[in-house]
C-alpha positions in Angstrom: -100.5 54.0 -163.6 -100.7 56.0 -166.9 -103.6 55.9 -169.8 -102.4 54.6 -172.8 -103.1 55.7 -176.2 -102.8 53.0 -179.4 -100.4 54.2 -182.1 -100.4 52.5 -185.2 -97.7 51.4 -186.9 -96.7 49.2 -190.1 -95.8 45.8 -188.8 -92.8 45.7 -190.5 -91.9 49.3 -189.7 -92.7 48.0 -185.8 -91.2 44.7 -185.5 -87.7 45.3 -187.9 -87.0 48.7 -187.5 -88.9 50.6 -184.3 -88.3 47.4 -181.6 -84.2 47.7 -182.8 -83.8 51.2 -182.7 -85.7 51.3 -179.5 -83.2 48.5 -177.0 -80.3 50.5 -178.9 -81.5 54.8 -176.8 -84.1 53.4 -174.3 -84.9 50.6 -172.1 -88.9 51.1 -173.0 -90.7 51.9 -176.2 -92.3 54.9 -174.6 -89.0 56.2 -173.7 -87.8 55.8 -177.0 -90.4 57.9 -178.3 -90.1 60.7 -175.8 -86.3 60.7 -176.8 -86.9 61.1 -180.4 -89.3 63.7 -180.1 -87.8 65.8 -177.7 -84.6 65.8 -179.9 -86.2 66.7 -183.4 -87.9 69.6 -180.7 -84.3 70.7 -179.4 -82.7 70.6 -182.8 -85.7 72.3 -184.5 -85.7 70.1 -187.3 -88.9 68.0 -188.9 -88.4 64.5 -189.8 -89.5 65.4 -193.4 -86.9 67.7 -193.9 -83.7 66.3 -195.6 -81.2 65.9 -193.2 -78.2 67.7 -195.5 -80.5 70.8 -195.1 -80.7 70.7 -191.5 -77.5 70.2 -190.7 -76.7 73.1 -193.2 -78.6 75.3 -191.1 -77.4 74.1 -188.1 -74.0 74.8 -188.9 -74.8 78.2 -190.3 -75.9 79.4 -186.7 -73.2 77.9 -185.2 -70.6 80.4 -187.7 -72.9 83.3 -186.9 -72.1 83.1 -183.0 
């Protein structure tokens, strides 16, 4: 069995918003955090950023090759 770590959230942020997204990509809340890490990792893109500037970028690179 894994160690667990305690993350804390905003209840509201956890129980409308984290618990939907979550059932919608994984079938556990760990999972669901693995996936949305690993894809801001892949896409090389920081969840502060605005997401009309990454996708600019992104298509940028995409015209280059």
């Amino acid at each position: 069995m894994d160690d667990f770590l305690t993350i804390r959230f905003r209840r509201n942020t956890a129980q409308q918003r984290f618990k939907r997204f979550s059932k919608k990509i994984s079938s556990t809340y760990t999972d669901s955090k693995e996936t949305v890490l690993n894809s801001f990792e892949w896409h090389g893109c920081l969840p502060s950023e605005k997401f009309k500037k990454v996708w600019a970028r992104k298509s940028s690179k995409f015209r280059k090759v």
